[in-house]
Backbone bond lengths (Angstrom), bond angles and torsions (degrees), N, CA, C in turn:
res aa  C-N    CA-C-N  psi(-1)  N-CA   C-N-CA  omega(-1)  CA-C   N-CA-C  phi
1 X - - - 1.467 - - 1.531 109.39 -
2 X 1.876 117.95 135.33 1.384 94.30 -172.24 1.849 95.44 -93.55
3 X 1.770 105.77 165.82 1.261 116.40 175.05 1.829 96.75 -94.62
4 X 1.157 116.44 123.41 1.576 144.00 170.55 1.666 105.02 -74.44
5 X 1.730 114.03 -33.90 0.986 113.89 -158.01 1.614 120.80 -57.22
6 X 1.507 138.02 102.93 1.426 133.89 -155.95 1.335 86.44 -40.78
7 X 1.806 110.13 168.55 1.263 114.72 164.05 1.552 119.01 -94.87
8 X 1.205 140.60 17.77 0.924 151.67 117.22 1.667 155.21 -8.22
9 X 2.115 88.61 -51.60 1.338 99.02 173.54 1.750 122.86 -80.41
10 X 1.250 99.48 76.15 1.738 92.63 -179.13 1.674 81.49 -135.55
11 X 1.682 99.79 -158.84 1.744 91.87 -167.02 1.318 114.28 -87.11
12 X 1.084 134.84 144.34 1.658 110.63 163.43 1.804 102.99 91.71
13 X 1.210 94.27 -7.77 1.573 100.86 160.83 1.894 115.39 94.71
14 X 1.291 78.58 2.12 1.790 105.94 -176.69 1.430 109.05 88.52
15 X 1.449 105.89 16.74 1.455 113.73 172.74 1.739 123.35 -71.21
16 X 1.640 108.26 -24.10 1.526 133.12 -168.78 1.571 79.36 -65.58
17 X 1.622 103.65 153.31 1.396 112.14 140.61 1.671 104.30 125.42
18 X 1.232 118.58 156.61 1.331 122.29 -163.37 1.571 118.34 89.06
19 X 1.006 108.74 178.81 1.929 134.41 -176.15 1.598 88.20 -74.19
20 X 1.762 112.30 132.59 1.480 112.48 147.64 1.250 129.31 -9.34
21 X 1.656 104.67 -65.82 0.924 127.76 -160.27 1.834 128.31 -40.71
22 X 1.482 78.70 -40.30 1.803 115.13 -176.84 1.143 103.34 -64.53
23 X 1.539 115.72 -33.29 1.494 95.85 -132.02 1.884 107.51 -98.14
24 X 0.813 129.88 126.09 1.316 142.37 -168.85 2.205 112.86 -43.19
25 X 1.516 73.33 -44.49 1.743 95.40 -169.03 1.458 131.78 -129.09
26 X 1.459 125.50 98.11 1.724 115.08 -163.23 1.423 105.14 -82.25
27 X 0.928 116.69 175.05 1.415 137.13 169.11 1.453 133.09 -156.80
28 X 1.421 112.31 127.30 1.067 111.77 -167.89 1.559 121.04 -122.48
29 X 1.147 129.89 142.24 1.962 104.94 165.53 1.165 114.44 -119.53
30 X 1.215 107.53 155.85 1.415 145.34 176.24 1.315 111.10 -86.60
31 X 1.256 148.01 102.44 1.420 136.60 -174.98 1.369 116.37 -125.69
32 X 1.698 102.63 62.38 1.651 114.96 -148.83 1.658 94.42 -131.83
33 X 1.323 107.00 110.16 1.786 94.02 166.26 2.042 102.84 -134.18
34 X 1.321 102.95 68.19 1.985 114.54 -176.06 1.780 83.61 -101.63
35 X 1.163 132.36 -38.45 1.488 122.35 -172.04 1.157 115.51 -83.37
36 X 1.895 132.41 19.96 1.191 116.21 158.07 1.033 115.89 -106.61
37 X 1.763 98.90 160.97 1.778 115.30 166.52 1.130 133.11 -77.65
38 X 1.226 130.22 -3.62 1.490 137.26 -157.88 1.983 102.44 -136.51
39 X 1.649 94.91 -133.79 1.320 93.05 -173.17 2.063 100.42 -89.12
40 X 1.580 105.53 150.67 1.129 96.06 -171.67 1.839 110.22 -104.09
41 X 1.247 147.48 -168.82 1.418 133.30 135.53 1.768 84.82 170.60
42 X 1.693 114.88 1.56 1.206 92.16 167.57 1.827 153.36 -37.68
43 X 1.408 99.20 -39.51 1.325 126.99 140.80 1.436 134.28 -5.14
44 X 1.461 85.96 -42.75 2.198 89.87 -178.22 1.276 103.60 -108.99
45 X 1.443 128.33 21.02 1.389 130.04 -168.25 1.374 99.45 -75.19
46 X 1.953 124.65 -69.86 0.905 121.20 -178.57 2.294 131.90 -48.13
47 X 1.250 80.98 -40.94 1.809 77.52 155.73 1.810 124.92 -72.04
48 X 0.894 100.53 -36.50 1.672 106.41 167.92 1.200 123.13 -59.55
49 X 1.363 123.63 -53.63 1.416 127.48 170.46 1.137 114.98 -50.26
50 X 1.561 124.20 -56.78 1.317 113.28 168.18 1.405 131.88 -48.41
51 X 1.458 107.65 -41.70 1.305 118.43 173.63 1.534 118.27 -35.45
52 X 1.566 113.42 -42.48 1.394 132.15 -148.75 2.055 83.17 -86.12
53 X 1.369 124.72 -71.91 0.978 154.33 -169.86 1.939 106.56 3.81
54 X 1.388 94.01 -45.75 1.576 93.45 -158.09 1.602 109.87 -85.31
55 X 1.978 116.12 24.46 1.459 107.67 -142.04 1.587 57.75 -138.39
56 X 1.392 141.76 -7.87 1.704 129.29 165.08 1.220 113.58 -108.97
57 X 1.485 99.64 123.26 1.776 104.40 -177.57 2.100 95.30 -78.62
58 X 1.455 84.50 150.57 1.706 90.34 177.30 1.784 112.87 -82.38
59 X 1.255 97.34 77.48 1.602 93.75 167.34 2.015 88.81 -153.10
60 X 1.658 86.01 139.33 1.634 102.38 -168.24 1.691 97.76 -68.24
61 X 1.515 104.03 -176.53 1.698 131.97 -145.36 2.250 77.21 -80.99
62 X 1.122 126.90 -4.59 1.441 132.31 -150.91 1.311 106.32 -112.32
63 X 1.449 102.15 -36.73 1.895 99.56 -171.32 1.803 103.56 112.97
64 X 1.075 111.07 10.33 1.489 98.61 -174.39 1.861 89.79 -126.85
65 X 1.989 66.53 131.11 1.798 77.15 -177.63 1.835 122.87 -87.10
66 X 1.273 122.72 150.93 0.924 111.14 -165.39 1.600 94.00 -140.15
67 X 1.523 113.49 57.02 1.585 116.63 161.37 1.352 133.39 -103.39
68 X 1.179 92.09 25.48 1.797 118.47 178.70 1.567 97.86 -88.79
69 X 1.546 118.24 -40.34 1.583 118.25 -159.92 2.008 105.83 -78.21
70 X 1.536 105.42 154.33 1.049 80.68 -133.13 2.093 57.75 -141.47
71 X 1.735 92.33 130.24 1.603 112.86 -163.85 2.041 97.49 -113.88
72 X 1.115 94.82 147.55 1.494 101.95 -179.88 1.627 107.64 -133.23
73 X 1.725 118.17 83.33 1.190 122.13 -177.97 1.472 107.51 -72.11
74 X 1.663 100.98 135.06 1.880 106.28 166.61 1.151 124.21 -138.59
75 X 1.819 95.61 53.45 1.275 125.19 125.93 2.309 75.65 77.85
76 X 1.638 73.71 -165.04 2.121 69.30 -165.36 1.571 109.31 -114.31
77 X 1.382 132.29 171.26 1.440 112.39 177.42 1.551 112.27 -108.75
78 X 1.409 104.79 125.15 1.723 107.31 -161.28 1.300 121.64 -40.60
79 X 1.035 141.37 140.56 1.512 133.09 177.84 1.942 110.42 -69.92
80 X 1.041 110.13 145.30 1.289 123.23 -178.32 1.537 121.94 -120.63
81 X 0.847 157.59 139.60 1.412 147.38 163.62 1.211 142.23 -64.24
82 X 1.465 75.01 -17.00 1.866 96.39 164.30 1.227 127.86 -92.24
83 X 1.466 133.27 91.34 1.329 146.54 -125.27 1.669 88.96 -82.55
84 X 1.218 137.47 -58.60 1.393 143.48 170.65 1.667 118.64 -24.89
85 X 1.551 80.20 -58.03 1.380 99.78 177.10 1.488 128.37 -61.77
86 X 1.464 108.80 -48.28 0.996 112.88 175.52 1.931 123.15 -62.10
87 X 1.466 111.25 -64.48 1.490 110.30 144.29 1.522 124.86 4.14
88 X 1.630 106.11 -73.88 1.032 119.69 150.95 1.350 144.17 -14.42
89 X 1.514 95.73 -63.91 1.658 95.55 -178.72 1.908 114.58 -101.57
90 X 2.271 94.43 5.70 1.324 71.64 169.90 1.407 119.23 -102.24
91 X 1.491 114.26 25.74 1.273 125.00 -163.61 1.514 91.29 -105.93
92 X 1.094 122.91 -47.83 1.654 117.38 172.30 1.292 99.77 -43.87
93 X 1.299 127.33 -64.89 1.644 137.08 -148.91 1.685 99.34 -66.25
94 X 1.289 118.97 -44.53 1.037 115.70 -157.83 1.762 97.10 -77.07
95 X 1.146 125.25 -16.26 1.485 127.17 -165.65 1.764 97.95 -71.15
96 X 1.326 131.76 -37.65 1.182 150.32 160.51 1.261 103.91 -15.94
97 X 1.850 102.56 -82.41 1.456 121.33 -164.01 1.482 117.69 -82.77
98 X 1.450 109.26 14.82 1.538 113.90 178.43 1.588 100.74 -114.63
99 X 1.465 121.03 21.10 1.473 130.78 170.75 1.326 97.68 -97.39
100 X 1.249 144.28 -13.71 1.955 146.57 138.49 1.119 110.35 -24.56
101 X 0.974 114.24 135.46 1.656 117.92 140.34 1.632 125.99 -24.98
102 X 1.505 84.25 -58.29 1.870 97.89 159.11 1.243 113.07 -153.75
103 X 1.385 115.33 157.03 1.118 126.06 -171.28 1.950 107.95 -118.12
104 X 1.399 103.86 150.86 1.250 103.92 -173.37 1.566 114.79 -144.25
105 X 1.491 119.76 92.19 1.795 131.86 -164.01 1.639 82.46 -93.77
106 X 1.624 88.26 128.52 1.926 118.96 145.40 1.353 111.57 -93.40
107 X 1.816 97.55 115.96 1.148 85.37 -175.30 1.769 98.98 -96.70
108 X 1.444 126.98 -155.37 1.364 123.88 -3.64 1.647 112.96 104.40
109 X 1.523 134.84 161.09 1.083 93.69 159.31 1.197 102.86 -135.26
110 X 1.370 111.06 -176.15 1.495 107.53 -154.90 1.081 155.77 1.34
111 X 1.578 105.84 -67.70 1.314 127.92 156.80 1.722 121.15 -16.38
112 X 1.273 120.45 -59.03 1.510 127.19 172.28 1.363 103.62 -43.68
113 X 1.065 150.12 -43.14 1.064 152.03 162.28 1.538 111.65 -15.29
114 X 1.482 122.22 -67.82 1.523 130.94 174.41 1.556 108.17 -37.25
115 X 1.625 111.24 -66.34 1.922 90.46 -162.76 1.870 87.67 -98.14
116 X 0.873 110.37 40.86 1.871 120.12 159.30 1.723 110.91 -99.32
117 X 1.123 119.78 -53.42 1.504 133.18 147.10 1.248 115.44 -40.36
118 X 1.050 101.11 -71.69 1.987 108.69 -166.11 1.427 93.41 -59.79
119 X 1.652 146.16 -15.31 1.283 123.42 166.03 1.100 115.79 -97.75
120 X 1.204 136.36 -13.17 1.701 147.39 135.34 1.392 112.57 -33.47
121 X 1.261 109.62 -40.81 1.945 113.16 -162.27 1.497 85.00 -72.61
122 X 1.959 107.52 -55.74 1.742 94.20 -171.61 1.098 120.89 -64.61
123 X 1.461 130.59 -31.09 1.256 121.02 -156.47 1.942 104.64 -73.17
124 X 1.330 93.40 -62.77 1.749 100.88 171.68 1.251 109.08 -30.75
125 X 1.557 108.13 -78.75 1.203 113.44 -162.93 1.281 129.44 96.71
126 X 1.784 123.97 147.86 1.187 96.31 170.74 1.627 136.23 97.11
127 X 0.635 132.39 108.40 1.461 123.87 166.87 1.612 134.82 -25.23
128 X 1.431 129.60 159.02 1.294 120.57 -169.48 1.775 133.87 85.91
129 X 1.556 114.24 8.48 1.404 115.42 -145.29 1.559 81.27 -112.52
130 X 1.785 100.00 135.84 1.830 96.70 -171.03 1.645 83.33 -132.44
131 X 1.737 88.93 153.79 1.521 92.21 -179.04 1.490 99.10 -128.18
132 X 1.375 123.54 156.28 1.548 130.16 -175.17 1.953 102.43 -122.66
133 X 1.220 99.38 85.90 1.359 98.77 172.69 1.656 117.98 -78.23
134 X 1.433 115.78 117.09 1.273 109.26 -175.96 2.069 95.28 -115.62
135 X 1.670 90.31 138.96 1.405 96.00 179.52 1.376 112.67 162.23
136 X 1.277 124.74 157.36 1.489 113.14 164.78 0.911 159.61 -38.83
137 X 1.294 97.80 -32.00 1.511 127.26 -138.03 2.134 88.32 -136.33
138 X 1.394 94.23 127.06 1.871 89.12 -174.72 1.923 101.31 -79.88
139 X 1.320 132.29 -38.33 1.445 136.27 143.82 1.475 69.35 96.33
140 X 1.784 127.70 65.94 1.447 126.38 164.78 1.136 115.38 -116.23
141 X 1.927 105.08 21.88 1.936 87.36 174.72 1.376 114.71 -89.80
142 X 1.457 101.30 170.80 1.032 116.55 -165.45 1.909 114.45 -85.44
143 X 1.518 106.79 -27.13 1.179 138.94 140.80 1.344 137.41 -172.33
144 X 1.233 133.53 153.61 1.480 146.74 -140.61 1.044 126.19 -147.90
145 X 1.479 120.41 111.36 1.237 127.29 -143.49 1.608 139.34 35.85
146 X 1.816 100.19 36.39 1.491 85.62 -163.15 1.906 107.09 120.08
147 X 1.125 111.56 -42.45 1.450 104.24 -162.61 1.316 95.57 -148.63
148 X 1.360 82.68 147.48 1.661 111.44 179.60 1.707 102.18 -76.01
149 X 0.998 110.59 -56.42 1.859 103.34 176.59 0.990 139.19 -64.56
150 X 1.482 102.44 17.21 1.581 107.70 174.88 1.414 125.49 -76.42
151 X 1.240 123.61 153.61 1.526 109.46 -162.45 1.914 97.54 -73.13
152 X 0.863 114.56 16.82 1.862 107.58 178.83 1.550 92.74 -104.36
153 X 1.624 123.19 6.69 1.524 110.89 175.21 1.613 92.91 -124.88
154 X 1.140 149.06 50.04 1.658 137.80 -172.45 1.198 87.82 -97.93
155 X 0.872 162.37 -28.06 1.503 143.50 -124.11 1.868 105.51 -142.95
156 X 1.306 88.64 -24.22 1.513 97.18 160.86 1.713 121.43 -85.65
157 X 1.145 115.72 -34.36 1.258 143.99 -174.19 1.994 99.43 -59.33
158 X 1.653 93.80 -54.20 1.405 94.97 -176.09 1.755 129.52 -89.23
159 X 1.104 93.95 -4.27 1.801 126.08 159.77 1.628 92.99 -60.23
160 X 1.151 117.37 -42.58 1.525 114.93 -157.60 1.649 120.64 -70.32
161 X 1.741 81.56 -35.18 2.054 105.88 171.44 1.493 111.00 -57.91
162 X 1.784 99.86 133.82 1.280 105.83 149.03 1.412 120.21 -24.90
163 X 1.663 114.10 148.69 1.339 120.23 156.20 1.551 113.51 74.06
164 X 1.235 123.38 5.85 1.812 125.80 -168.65 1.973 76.75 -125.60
165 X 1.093 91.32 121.15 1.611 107.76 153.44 1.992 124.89 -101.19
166 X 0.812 122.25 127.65 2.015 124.83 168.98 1.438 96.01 -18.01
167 X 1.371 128.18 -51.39 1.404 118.54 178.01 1.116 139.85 -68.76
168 X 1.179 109.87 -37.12 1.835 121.94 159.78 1.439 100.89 -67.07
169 X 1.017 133.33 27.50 1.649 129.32 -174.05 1.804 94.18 -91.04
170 X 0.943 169.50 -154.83 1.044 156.18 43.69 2.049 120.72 -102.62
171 X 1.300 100.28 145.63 1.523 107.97 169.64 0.875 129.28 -120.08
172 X 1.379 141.95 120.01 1.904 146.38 151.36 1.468 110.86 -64.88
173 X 1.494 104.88 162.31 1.653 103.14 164.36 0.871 136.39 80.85
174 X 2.198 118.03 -28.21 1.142 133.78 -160.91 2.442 102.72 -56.88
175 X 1.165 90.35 125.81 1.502 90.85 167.98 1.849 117.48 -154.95
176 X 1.039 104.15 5.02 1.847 124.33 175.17 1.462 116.60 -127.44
177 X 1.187 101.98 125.60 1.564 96.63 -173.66 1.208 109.44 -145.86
178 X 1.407 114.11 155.23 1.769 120.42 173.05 1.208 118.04 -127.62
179 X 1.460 115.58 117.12 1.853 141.67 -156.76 1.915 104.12 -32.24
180 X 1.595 96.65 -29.67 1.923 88.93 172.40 1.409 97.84 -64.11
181 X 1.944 125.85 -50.53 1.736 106.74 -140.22 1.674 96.41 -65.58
182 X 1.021 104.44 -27.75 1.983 124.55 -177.62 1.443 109.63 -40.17
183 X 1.431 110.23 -48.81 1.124 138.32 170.63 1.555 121.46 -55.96
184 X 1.459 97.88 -65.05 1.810 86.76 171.52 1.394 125.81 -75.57
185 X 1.228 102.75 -37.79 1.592 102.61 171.03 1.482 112.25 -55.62
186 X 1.397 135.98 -35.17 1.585 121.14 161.03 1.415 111.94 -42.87
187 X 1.675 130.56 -47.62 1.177 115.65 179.43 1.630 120.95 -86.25
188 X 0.983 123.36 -2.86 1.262 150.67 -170.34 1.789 90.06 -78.08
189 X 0.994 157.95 24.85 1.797 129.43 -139.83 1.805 95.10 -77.15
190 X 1.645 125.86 -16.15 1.487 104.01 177.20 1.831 127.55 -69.93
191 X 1.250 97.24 -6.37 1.681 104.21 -164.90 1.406 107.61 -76.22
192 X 1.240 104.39 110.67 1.553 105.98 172.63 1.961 126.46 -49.70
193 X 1.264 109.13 131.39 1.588 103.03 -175.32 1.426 110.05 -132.11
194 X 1.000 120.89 115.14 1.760 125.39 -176.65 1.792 100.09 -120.64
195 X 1.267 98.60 75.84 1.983 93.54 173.35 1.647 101.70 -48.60
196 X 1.704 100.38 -172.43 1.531 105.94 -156.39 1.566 87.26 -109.63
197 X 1.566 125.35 17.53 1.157 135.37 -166.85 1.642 103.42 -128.10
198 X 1.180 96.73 -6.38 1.495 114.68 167.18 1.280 122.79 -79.46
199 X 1.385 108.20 -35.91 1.371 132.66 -154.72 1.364 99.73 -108.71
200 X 1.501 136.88 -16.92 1.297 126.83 134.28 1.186 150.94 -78.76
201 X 1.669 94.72 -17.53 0.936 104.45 153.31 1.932 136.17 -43.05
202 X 1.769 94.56 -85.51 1.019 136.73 151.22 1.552 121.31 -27.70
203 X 0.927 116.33 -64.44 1.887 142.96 -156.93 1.322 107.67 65.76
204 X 1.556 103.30 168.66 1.557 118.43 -144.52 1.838 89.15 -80.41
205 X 1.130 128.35 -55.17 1.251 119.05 158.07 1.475 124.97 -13.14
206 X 0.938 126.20 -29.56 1.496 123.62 -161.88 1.379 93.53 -115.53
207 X 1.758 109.47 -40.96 1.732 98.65 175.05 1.199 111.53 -55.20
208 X 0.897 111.32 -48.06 2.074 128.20 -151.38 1.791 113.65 -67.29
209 X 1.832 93.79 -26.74 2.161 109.05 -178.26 1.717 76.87 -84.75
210 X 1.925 155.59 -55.17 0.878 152.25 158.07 1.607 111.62 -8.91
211 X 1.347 118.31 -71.77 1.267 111.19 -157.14 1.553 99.57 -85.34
212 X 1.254 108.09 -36.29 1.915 104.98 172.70 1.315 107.30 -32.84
213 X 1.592 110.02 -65.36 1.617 123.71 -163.06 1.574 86.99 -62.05
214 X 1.357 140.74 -101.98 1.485 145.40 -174.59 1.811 87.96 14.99
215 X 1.637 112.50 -98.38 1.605 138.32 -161.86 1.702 92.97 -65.81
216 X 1.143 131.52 58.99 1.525 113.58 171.03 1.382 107.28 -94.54
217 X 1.323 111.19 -38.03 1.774 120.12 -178.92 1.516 111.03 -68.17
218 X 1.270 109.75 -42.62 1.351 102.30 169.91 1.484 136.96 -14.44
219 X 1.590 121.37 127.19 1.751 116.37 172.35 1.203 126.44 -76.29
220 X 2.103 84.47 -37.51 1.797 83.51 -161.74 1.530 73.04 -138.23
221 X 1.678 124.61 144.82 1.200 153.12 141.23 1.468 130.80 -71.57
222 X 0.930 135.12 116.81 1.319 148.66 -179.84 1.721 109.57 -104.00
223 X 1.207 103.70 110.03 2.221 85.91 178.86 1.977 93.43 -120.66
224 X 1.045 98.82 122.65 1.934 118.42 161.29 1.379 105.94 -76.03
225 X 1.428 132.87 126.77 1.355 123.89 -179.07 1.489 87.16 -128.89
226 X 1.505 134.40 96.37 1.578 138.81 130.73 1.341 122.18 -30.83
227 X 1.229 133.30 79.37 1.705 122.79 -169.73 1.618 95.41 -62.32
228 X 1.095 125.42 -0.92 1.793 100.21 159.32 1.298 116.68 -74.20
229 X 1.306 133.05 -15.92 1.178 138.66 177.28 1.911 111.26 -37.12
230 X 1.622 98.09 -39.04 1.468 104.23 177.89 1.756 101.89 -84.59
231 X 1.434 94.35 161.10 1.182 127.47 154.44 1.308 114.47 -21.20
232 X 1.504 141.91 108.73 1.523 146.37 159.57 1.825 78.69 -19.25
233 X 1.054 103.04 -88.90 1.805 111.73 -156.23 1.488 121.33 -40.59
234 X 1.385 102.53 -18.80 1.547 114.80 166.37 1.764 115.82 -96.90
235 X 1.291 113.82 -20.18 1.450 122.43 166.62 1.526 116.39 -144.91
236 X 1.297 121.61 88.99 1.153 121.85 -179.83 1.877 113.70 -85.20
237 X 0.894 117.86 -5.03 1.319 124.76 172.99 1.554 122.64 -92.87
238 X 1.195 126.38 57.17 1.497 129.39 -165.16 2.009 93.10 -139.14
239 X 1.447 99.30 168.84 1.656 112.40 -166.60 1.388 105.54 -58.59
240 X 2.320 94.21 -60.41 1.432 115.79 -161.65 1.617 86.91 -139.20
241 X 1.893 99.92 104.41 1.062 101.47 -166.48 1.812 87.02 -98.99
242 X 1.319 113.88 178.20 1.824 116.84 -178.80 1.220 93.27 -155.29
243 X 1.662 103.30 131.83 1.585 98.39 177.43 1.829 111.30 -78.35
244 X 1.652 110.31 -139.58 1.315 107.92 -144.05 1.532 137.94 -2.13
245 X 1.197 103.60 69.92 1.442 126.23 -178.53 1.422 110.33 -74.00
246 X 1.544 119.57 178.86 1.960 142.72 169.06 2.230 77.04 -81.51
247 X 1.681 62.76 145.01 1.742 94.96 163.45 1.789 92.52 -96.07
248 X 1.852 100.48 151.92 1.055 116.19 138.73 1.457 110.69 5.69
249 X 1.501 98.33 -109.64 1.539 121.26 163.08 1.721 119.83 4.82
250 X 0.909 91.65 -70.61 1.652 116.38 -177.13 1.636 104.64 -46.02
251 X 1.327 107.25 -53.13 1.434 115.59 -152.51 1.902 104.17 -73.46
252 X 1.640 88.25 -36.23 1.600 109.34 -177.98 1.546 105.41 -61.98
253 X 0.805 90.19 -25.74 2.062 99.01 -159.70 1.709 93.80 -89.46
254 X 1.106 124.44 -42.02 1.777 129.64 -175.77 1.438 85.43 -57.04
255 X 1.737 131.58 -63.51 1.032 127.02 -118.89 1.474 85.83 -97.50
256 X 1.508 138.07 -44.11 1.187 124.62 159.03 2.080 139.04 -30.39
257 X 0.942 96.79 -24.54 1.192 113.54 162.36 1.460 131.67 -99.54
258 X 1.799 110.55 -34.40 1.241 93.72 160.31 1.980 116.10 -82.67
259 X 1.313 120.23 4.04 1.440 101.01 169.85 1.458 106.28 -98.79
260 X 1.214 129.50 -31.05 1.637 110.71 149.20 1.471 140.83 0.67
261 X 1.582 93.52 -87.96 0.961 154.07 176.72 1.738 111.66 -59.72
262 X 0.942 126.71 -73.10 1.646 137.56 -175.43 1.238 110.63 -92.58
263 X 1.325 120.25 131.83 1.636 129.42 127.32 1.722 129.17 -6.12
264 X 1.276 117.51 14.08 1.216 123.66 -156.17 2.039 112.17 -64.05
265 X 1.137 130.84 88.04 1.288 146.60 -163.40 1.701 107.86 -95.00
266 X 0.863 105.35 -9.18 2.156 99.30 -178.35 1.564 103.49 -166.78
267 X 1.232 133.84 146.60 1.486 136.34 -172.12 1.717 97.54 -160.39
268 X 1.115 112.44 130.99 1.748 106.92 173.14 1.844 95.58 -130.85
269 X 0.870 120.59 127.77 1.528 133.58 135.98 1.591 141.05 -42.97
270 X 1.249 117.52 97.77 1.882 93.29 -156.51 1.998 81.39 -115.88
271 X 1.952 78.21 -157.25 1.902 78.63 -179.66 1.015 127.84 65.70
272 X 1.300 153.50 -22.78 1.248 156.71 -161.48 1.992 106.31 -85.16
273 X 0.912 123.63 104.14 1.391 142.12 -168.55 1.693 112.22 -117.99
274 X 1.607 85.54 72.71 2.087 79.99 158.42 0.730 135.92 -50.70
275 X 1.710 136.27 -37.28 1.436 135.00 165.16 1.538 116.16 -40.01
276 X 1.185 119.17 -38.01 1.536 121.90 -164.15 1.737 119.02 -110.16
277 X 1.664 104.79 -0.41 1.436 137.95 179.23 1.678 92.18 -61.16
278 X 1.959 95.32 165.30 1.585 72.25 173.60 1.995 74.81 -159.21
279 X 1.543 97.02 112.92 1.508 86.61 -177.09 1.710 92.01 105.66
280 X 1.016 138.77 -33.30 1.596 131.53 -140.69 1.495 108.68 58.98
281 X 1.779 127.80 26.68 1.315 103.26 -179.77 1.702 122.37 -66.60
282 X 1.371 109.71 -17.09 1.553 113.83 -168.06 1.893 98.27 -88.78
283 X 1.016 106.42 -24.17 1.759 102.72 177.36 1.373 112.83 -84.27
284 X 1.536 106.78 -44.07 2.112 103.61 149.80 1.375 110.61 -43.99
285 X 0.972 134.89 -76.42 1.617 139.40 -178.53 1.854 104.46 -33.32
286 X 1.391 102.98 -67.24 1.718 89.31 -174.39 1.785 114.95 -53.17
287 X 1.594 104.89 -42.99 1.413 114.76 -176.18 1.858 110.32 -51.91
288 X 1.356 114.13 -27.10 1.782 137.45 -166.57 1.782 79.36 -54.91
289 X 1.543 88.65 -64.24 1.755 98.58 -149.78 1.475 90.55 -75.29
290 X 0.873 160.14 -26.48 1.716 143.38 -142.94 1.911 81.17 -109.97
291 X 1.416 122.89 -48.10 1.912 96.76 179.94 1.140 106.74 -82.05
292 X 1.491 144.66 3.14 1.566 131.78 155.58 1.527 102.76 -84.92
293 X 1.528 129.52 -15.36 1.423 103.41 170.81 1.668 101.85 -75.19
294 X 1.484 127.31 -58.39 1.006 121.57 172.29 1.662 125.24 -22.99
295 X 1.592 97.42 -57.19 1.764 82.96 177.83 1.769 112.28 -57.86
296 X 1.375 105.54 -15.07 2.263 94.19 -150.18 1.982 69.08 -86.44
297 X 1.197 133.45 -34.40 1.556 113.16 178.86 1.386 121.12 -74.21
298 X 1.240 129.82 -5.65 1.130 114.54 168.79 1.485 110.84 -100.87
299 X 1.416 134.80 11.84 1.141 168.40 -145.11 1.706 110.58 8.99
């Protein structure tokens, strides 16, 4: 009997498989949503995505195939209850998958972000390390509701790491805010800010040659991708979604230029909430951008 089945449908696009050593790109998940404020289900993102995986053949939005590149999943780090703890062991874990070329964390939401960085800060090392937070929400408190690890403090948290200067700071998307982040960013004057009102202004083109120029010195790149950053209507499955958001489009087009363009070495995805998805359109959307980063790395 013949098998019809493309060769494709396995996980990861039939990209998984082989020795570390090989493999171009790690991946890890995060399946942690204790650091939000709102509705939660971030959590099932990283099993979902995969789920979706084997129904996209690996060739980019262009026509150029990219099934040569060659992914080394390690699987996710169990959730614990012990919030310290857990942190903890995803900062060990993640030190693993930042021995890639690049590394790529499902999160989760936000929050993972903090000891996701802080094992980036060690592993790199060093001075020079710029991060491109794209998202709504600037996530500059100092603490929130109680705790510093809440995803409304990530971005302050990683200001805090060795080697990240106010200037390597940069933001997309920004359109929600709370009168503290307002606050530091007045004293802050190096942190890059591109509202999502900027970016219509402007267009993403003009943001995107912006944030290149900002991070040009940069060694090592760090990019946070908040899928609330888009449009409710382009991601309706997120915690604390905010309307007039980046299209799709938008997000693809930033990120094309900053992998050009930048040093870009680790990127995680957070936010992504199957429970509250409708269609899987917001887990299509993250999956859009994670096989067009794949194609711009296998170039």
């Amino acid at each position: 009997m013949i098998d019809h089945t493309p060769p494709h449908r396995r996980v990861w696009s039939g990209l998984a498989g082989g020795d570390a050593q090989s493999a171009q790109v790690g991946i890890l998940g995060v399946p942690f949503d204790g650091g939000t404020s709102f509705r939660k289900g971030a959590a099932f993102a990283p099993a979902r995505l995969r789920e979706i995986t084997p129904h996209i053949a690996p060739i980019s939005e262009e026509g150029r195939r990219f099934d040569a590149l060659r992914v080394m999943d390690y699987g996710d780090v169990l959730v614990d209850l012990d919030w310290l703890r857990y942190f903890t062991a995803v900062r060990s874990r993640a030190g693993a998958v930042l021995k890639h070329p690049f590394a790529l964390f499902l999160g989760g939401d936000h929050s993972v972000t903090i000891p996701l960085f802080q094992a980036f800060s060690q592993v790199k090392g060093g001075s020079g390390l710029g991060v491109l937070h794209i998202d709504a929400h600037a996530d500059l408190m100092d603490t929130f509701e109680g705790h510093r690890w809440s995803h409304a403090c990530t971005a302050r948290r990683v200001l805090e790491y060795p080697g990240v200067s106010p200037e390597h700071m940069v933001f997309v998307g920004l359109r929600s805010w709370l009168p503290q982040e307002l606050e530091y960013l007045s004293e802050h004057h190096g942190i890059g800010v591109h509202r999502a009102i900027d970016v219509y202004r402007s267009g993403i083109q003009a943001v995107a040659e912006a944030v290149a120029g900002q991070l040009a010195d940069v060694k090592a790149l760090y990019v946070t991708l908040d899928i609330d950053v888009l449009d409710p209507a382009h991601a309706p499955g997120t915690g604390t979604p905010e309307a007039a958001g980046l299209t799709t489009r938008d997000v693809l087009e930033l990120l094309r230029v900053v992998f050009e363009r930048l040093p870009v070495q680790a990127m995680d995805i957070v936010e992504v909430s199957p429970p509250l998805d409708s269609s899987d359109i917001t887990s299509l959307a993250a999956l859009k951008v994670i096989y067009e980063v794949f194609g711009w790395l296998h170039g």
